[in-house]
N, C-alpha and C positions, 0 to 999 in steps of 0.2 A: 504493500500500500504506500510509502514510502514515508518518510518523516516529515512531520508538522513543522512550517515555519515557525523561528523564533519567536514573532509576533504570537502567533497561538500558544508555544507552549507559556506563555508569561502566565498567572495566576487568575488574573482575569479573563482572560478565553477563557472562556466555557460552555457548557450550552444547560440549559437547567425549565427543567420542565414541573408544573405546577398542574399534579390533577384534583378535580374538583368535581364530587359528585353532586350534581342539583336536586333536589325535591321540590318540584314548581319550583317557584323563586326564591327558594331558599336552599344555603348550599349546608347540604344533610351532612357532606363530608368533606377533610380534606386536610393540606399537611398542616393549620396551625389547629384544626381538631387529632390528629393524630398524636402531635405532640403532645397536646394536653394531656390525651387517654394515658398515652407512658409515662407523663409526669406525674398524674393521679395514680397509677397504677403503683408509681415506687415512693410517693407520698403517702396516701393512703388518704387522702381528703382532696375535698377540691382547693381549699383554702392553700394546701401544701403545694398542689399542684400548680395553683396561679402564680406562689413564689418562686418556685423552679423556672417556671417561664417570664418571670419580669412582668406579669400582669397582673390587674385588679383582681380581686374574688368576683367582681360582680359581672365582668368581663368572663373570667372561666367560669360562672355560675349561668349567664345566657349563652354561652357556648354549648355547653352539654346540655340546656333545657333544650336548648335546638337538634340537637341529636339526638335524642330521647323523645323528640316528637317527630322527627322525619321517618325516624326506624321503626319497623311494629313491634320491635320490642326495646325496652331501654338498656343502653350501653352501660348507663352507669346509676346504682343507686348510693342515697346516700342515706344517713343514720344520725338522727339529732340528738342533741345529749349526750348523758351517758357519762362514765366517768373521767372518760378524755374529751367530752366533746364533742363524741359524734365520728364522722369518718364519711368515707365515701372510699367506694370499689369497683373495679370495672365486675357486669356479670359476665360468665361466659359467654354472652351472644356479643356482647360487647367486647372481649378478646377476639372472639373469631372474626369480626367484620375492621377489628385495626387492622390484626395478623393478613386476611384478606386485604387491603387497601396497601399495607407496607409491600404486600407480592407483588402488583398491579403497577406499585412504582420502581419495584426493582425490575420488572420485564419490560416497562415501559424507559426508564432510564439506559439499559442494556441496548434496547433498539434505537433509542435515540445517540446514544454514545456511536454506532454504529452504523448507522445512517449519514451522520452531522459532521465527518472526518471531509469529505469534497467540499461539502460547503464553507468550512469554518479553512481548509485552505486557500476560499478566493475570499477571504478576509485583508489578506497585507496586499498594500499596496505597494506593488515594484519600484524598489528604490532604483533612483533616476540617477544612469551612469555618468561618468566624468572622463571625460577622454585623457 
């Protein structure tokens, strides 16, 4: 295939793909709800999780209320009170459809790595000779 110009290999080339599943006009899924589900998932609250990602609670609390109504079943419950305060956890149907989503971008990312090598070489413009 041969090697990428210099321009491309710099750290900015790249090519970076952003999937998004819609439910009518709302997006049901996608990578800054993904990230959430993993940040909740190794926090074990939403609260935890909005920290991990630099966000509001109220921000990762309309995130997930939005995906728990797109989905027929809810990705994530959570538990008030209690002697820590409650918690929040992904259910299994909610593991399977991130697990699900994270594959969809790793086959999609693979084909686009793979595709995007001709194009991303008529990226540099021919430096202009000197006699």
């Amino acid at each position: 295939m041969g090697e990428l110009p210099e321009c491309i290999r710099a750290p900015m080339a790249a090519t970076q793909i952003r999937i998004r599943i819609f439910a009518g006009e709302e997006i049901a899924f996608g990578p800054g709800k993904a990230d959430l589900l993993d940040a909740i998932a190794q926090a074990g609250s939403i609260s935890g999780g909005a920290r991990k990602l630099g966000m509001s609670y109220r921000r990762a609390w309309q995130l997930v209320d939005t995906m728990n109504r797109c989905f027929r079943q809810p990705l994530v419950v959570a538990a008030t009170g209690g002697e820590k305060g409650g918690g929040a956890q992904l259910t299994d149907f909610g593991r399977r459809m991130l697990a699900q989503y994270r594959g969809i971008e790793g086959i999609a990312a693979a084909s686009i790595r793979a595709g995007s090598r001709k194009l991303m070489r008529e990226l540099c413009k021919p430096k202009a000779r000197h006699p």
